[in-house]
N, C-alpha and C positions, 0 to 999 in steps of 0.2 A: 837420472839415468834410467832408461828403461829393461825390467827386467827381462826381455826374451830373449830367449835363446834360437839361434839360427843354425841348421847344417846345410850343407851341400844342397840337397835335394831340395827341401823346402823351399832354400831359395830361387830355384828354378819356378816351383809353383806359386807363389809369391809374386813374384815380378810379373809372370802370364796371368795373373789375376788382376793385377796393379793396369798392365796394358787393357786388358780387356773391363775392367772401371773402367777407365779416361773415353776408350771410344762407348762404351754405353751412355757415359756422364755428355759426350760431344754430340751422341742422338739427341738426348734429352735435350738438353743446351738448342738445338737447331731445332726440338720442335717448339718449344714452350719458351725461350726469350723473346721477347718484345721488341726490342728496338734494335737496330741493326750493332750499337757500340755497345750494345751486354755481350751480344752474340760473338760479336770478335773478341771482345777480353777473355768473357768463358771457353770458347774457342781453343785461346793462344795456350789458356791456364791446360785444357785436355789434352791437347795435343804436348804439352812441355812435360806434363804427369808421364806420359805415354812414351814418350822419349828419354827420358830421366828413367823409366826404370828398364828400358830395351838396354840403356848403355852400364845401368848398374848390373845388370841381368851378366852382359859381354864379357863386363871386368871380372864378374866373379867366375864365368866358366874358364877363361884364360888363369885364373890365381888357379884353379883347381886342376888345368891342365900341367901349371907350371908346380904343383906339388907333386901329380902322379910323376912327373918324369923326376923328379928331387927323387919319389920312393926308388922308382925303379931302378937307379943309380946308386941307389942303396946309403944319400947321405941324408944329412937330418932335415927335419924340415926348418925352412927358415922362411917358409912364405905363410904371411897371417893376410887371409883375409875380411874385407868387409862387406857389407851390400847395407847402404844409406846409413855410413858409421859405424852401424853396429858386427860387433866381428862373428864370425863366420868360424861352425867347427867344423874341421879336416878328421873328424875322428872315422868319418868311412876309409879313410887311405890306411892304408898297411906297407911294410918294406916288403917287394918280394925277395924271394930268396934266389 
């Protein structure tokens, strides 16, 4: 198991690093592969990295959407997030009053 710890924010910036790898890594890739079937494999691999983390990116603003409204309603939280397995701390949210 890995020990890091993730919150909210971080993993906003996280994933827009992750997206922005994959198209740096798809420059590279397009300038420096050789043969046309490297190009495509590496390719599919930046483009799938890049997409993989836009949709782990989605799920986790919707789990954080779907806790502020749990705060604001003032019941407990029951939604545990993750972003690539690893879970996700909710500790910025508060109940209002």
């Amino acid at each position: 198991m890995i020990g890091i710890s993730f919150n909210a924010d971080s993993v906003q910036n996280y994933s827009l690093m992750a997206m922005g790898g994959s198209f740096i890594g798809l420059l590279l890739v397009l300038k420096f592969a050789k043969s046309v079937v490297s190009k495509l494999l590496l390719l599919v691999v930046c483009v799938g990295i890049g997409v993989l983390a836009f949709t782990q990116r989605d799920a986790v603003n919707a789990c954080v959407a779907s806790a502020n409204k749990q705060a604001q309603a003032g019941t407990p939280f029951e939604t545990t997030c993750t972003f690539f397995g690893q879970r996700v701390s909710l500790s910025g949210i508060t109940k209002q009053p």
